[in-house]
HTML snippet that shows the backbone in 3Dmol.js (N, CA, C, O; Angstrom):
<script src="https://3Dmol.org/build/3Dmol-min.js"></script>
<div id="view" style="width:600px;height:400px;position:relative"></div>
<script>
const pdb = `
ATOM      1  N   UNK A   1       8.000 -21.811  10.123  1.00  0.00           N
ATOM      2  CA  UNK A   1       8.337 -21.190   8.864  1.00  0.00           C
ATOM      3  C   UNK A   1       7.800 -19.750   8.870  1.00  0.00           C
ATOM      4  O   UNK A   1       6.660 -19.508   9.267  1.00  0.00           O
ATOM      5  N   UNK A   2       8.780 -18.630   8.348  1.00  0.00           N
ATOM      6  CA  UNK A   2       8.505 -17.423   8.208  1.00  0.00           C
ATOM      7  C   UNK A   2       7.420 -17.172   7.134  1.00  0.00           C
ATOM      8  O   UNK A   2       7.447 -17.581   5.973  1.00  0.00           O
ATOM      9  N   UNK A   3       6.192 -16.219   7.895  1.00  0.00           N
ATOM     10  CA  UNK A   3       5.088 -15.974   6.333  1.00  0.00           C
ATOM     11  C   UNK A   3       6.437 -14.474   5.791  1.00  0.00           C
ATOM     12  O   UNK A   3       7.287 -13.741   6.295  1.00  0.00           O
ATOM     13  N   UNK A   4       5.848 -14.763   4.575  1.00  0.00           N
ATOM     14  CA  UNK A   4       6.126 -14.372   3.263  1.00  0.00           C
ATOM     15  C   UNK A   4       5.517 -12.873   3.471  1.00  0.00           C
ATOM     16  O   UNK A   4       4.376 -12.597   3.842  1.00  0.00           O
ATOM     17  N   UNK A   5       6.488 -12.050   3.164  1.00  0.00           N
ATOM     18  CA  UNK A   5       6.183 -10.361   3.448  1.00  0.00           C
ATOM     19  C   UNK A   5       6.307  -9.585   2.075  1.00  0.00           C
ATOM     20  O   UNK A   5       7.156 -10.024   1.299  1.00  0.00           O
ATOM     21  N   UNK A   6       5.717  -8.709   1.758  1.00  0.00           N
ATOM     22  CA  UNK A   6       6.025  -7.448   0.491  1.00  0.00           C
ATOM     23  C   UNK A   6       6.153  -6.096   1.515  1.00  0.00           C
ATOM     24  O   UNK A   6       5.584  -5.783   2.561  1.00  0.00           O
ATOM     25  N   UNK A   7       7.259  -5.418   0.618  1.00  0.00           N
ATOM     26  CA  UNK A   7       7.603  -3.736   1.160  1.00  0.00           C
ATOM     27  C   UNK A   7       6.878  -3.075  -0.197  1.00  0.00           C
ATOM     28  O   UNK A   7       7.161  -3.107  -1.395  1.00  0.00           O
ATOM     29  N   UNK A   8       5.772  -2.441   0.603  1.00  0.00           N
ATOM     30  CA  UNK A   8       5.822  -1.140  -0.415  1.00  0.00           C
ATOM     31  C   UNK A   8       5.880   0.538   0.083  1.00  0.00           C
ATOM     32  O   UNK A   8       5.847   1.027   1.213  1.00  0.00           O
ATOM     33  N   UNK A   9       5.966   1.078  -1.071  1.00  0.00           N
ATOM     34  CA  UNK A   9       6.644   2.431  -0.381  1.00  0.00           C
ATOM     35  C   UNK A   9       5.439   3.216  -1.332  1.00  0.00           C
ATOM     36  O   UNK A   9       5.219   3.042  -2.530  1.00  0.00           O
ATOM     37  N   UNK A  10       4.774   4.094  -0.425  1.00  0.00           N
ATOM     38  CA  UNK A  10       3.620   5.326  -0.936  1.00  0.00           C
ATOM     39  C   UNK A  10       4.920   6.128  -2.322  1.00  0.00           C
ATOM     40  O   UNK A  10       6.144   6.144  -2.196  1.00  0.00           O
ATOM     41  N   UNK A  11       4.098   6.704  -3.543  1.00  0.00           N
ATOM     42  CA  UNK A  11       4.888   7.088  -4.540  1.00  0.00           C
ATOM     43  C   UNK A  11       3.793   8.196  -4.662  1.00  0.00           C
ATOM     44  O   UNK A  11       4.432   9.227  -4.871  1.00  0.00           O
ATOM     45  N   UNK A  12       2.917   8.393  -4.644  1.00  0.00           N
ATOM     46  CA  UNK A  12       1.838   9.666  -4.792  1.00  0.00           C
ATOM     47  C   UNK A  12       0.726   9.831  -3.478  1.00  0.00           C
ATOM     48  O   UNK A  12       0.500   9.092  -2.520  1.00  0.00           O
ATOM     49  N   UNK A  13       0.073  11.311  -3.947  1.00  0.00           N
ATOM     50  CA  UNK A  13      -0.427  11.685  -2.822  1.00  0.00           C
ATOM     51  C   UNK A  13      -1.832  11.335  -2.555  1.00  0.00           C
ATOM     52  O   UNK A  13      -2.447  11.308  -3.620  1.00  0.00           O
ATOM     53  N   UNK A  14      -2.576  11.058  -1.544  1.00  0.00           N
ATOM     54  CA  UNK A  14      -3.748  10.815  -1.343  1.00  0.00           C
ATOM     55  C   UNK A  14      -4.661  11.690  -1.679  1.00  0.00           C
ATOM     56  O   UNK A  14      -5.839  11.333  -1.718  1.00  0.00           O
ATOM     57  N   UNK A  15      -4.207  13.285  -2.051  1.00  0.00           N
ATOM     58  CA  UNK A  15      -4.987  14.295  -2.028  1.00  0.00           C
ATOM     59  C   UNK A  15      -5.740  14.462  -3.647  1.00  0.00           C
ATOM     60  O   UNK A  15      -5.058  14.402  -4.670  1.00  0.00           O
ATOM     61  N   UNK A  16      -7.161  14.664  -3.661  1.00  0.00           N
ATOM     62  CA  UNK A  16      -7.690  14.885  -4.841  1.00  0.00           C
ATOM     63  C   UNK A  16      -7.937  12.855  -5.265  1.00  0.00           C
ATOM     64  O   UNK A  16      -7.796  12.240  -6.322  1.00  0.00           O
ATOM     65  N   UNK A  17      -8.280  12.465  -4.070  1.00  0.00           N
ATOM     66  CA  UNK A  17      -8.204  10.676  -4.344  1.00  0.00           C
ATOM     67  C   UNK A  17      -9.675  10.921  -3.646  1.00  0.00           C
ATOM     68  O   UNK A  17     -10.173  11.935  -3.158  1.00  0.00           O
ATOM     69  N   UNK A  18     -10.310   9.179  -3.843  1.00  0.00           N
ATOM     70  CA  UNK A  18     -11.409   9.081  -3.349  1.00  0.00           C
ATOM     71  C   UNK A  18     -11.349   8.677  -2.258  1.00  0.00           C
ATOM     72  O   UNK A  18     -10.185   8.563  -1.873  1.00  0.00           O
ATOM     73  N   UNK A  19     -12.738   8.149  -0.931  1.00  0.00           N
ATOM     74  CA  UNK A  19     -12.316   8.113   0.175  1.00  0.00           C
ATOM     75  C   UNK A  19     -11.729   6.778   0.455  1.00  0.00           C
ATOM     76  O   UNK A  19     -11.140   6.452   1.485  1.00  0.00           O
ATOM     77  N   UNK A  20     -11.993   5.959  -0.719  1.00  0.00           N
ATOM     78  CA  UNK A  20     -11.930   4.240  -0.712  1.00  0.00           C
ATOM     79  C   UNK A  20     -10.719   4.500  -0.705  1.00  0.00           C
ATOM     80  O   UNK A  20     -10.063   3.843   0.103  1.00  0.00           O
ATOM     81  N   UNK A  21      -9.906   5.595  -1.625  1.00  0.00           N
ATOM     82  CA  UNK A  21      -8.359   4.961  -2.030  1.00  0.00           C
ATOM     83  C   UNK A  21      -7.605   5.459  -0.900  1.00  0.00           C
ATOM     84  O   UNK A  21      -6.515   4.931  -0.679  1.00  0.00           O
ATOM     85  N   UNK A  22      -8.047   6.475  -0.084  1.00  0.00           N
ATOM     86  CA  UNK A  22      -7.409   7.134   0.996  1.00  0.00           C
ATOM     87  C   UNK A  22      -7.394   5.974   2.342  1.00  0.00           C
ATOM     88  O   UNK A  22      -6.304   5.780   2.881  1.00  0.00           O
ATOM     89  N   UNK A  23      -8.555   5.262   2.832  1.00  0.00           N
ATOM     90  CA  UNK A  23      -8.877   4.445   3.202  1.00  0.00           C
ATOM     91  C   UNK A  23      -8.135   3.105   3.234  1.00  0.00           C
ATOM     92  O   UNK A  23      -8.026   2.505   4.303  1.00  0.00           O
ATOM     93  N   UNK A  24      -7.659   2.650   2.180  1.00  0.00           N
ATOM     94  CA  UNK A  24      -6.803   1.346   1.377  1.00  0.00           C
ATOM     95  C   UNK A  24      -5.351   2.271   1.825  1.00  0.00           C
ATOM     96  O   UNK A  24      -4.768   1.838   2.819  1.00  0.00           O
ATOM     97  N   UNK A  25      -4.997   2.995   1.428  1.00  0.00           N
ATOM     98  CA  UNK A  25      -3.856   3.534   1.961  1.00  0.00           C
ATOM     99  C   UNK A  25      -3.601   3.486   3.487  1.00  0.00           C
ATOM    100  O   UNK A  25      -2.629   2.953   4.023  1.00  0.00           O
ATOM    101  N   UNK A  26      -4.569   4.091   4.072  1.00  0.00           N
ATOM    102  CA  UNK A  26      -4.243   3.717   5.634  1.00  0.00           C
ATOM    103  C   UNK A  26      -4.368   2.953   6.072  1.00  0.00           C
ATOM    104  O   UNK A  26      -3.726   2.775   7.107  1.00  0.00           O
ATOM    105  N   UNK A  27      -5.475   1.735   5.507  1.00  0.00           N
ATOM    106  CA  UNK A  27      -5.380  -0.185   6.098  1.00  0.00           C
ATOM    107  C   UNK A  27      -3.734  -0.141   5.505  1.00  0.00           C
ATOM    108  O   UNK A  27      -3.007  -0.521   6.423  1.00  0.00           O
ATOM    109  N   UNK A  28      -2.895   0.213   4.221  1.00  0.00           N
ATOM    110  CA  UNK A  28      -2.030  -0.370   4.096  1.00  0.00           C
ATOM    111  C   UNK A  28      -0.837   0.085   5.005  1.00  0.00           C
ATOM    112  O   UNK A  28       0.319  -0.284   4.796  1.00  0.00           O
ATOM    113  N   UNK A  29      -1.214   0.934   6.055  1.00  0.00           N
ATOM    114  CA  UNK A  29      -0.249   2.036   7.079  1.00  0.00           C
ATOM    115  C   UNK A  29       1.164   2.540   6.364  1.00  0.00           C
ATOM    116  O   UNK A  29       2.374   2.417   6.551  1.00  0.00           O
ATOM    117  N   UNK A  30       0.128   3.276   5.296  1.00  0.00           N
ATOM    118  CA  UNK A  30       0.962   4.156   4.363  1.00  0.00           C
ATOM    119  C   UNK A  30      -0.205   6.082   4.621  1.00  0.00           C
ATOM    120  O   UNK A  30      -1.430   6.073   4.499  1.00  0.00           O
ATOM    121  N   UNK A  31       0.519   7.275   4.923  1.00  0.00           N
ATOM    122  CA  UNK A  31       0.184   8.120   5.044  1.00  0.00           C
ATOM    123  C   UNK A  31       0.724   9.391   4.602  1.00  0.00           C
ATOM    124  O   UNK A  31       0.248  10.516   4.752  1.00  0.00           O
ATOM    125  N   UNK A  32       1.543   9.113   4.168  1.00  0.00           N
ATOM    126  CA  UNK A  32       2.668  10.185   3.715  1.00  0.00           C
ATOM    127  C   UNK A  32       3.720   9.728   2.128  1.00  0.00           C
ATOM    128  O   UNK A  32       4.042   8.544   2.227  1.00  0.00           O
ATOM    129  N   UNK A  33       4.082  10.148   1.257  1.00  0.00           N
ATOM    130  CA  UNK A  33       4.865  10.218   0.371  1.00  0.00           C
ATOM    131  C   UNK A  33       5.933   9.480   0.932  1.00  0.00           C
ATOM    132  O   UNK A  33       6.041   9.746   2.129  1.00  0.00           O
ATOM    133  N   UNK A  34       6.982   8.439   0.426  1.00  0.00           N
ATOM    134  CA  UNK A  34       7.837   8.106   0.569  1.00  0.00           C
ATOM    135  C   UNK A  34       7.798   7.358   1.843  1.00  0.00           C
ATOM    136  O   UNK A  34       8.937   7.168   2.269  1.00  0.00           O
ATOM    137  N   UNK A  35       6.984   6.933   2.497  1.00  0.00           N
ATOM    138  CA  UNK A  35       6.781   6.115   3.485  1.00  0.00           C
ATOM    139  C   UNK A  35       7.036   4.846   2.932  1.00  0.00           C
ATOM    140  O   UNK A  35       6.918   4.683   1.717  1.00  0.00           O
ATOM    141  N   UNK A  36       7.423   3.785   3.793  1.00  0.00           N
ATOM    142  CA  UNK A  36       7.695   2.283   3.355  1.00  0.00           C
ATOM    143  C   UNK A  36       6.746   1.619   4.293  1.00  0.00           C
ATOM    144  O   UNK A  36       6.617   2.118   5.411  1.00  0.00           O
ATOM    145  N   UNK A  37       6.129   0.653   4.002  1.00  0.00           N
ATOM    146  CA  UNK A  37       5.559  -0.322   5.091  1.00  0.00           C
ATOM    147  C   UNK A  37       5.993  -2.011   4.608  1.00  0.00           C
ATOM    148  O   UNK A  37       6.351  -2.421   3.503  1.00  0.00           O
ATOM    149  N   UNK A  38       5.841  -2.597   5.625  1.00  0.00           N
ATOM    150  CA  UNK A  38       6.289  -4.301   5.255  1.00  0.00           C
ATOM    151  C   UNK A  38       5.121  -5.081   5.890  1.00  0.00           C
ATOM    152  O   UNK A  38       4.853  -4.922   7.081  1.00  0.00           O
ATOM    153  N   UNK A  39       4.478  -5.859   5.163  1.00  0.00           N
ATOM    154  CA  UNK A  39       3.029  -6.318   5.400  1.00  0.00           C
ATOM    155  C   UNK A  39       2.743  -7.730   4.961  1.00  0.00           C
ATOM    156  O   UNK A  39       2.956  -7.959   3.771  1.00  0.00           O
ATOM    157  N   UNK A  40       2.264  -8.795   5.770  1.00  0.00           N
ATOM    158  CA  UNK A  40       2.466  -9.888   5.611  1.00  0.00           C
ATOM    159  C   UNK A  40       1.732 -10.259   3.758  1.00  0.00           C
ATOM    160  O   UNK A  40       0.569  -9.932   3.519  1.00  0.00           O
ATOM    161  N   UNK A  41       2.443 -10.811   2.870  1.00  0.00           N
ATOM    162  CA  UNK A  41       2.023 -11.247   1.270  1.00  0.00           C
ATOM    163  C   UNK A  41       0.353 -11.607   1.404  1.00  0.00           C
ATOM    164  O   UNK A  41       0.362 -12.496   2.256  1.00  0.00           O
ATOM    165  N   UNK A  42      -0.613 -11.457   1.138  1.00  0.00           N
ATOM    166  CA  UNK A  42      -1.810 -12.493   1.412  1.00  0.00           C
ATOM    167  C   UNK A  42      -2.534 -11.720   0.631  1.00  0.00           C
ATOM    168  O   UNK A  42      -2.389 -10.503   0.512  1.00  0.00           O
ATOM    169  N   UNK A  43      -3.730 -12.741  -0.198  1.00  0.00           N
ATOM    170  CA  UNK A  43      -4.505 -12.237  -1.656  1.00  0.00           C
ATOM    171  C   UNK A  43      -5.165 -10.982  -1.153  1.00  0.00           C
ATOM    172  O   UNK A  43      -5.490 -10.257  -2.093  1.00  0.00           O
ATOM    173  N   UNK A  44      -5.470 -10.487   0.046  1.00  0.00           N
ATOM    174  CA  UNK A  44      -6.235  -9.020   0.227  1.00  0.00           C
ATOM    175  C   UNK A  44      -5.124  -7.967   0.585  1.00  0.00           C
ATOM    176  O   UNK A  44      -5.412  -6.771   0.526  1.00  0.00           O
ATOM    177  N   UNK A  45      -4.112  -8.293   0.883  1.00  0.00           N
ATOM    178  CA  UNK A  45      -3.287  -7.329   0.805  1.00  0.00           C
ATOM    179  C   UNK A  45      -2.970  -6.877  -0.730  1.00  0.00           C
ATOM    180  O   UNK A  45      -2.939  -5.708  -1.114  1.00  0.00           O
ATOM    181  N   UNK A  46      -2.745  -8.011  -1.516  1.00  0.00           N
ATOM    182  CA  UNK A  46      -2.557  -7.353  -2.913  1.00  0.00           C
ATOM    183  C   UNK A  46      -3.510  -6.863  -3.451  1.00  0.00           C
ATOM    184  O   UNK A  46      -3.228  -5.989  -4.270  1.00  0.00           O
ATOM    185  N   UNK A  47      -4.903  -7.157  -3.265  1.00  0.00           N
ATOM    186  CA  UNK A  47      -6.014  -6.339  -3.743  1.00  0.00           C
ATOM    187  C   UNK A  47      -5.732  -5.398  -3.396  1.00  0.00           C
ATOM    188  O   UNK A  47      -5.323  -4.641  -4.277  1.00  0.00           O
ATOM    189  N   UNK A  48      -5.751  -5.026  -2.422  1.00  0.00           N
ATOM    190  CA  UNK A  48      -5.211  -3.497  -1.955  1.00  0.00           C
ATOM    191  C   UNK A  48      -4.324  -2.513  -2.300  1.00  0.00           C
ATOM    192  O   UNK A  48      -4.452  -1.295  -2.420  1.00  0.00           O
ATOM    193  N   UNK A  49      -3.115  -3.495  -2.478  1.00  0.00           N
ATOM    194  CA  UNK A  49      -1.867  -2.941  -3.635  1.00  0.00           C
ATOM    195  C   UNK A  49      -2.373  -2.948  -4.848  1.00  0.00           C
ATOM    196  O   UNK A  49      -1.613  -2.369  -5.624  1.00  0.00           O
ATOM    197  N   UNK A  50      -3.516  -3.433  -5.451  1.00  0.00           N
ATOM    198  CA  UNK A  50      -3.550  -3.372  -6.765  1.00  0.00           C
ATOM    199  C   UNK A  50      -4.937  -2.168  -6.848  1.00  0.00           C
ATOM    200  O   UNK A  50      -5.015  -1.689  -7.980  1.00  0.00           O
ATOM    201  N   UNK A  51      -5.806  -1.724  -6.049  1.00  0.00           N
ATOM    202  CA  UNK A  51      -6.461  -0.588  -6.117  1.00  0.00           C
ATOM    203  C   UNK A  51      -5.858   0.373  -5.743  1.00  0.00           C
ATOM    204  O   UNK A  51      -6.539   1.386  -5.897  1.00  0.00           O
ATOM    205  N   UNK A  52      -4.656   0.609  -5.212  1.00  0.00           N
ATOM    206  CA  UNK A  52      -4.353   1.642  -5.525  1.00  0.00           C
ATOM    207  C   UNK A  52      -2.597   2.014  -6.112  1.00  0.00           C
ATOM    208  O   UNK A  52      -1.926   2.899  -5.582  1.00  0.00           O
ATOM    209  N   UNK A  53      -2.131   1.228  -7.166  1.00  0.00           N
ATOM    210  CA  UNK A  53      -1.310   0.601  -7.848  1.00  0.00           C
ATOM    211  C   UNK A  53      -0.753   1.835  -8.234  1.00  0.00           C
ATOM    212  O   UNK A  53       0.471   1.903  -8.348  1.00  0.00           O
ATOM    213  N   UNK A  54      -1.640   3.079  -8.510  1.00  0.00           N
ATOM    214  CA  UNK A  54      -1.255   4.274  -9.206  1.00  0.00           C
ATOM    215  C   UNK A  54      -0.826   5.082  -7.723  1.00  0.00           C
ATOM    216  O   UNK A  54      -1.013   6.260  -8.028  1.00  0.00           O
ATOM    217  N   UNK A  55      -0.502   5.072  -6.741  1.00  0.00           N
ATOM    218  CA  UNK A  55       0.185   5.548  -5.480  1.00  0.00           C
ATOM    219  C   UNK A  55       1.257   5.121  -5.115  1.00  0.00           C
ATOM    220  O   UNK A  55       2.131   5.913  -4.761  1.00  0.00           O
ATOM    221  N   UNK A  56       1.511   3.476  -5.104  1.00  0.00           N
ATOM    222  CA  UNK A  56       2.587   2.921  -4.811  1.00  0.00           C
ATOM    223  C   UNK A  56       3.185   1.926  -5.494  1.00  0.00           C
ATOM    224  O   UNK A  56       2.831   1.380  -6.539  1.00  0.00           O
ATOM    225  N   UNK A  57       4.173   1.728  -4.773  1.00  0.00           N
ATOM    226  CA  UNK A  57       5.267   0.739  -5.927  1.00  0.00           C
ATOM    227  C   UNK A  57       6.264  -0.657  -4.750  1.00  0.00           C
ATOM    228  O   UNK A  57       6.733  -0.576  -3.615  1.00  0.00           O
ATOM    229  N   UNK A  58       6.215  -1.587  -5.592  1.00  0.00           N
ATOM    230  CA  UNK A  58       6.836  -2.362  -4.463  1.00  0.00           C
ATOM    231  C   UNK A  58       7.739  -2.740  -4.119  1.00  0.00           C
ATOM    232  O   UNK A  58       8.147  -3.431  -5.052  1.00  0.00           O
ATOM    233  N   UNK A  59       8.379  -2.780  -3.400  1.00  0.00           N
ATOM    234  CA  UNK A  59       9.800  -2.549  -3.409  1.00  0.00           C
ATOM    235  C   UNK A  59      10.245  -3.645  -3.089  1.00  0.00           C
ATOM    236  O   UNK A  59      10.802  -4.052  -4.108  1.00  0.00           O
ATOM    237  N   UNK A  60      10.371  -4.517  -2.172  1.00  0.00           N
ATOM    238  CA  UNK A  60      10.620  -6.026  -2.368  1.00  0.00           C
ATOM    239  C   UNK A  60       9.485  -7.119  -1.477  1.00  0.00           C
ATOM    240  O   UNK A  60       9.603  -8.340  -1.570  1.00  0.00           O
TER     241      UNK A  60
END
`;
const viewer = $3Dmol.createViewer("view");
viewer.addModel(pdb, "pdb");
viewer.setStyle({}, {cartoon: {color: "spectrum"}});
viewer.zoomTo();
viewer.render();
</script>
């Protein structure tokens, strides 16, 4: 059985952020504006999506 994936796509910039949120951005191998990544669903990945919630958005 296939694990269960979320796409999210970077929506703001890392710059003028702290080093945690810059950090959470690149565990999420997001680096750039408008970047997409696809990352297996699992409760620390969404922590992650959810600290830095105000950068990105999820797309499916």
């Amino acid at each position: 059985m296939a694990a269960k994936t979320v796409t999210i796509r970077q929506t703001g910039s890392p710059i003028r952020r702290t080093s945690d949120q810059r950090a959470t951005l690149a565990g999420l191998k997001l680096n750039r504006i408008g970047r997409t990544a696809t990352l297996e669903d699992t409760p620390s990945i969404r922590g992650m999506i959810a600290k830095v919630a105000h950068l990105v958005e999820v797309v499916g």
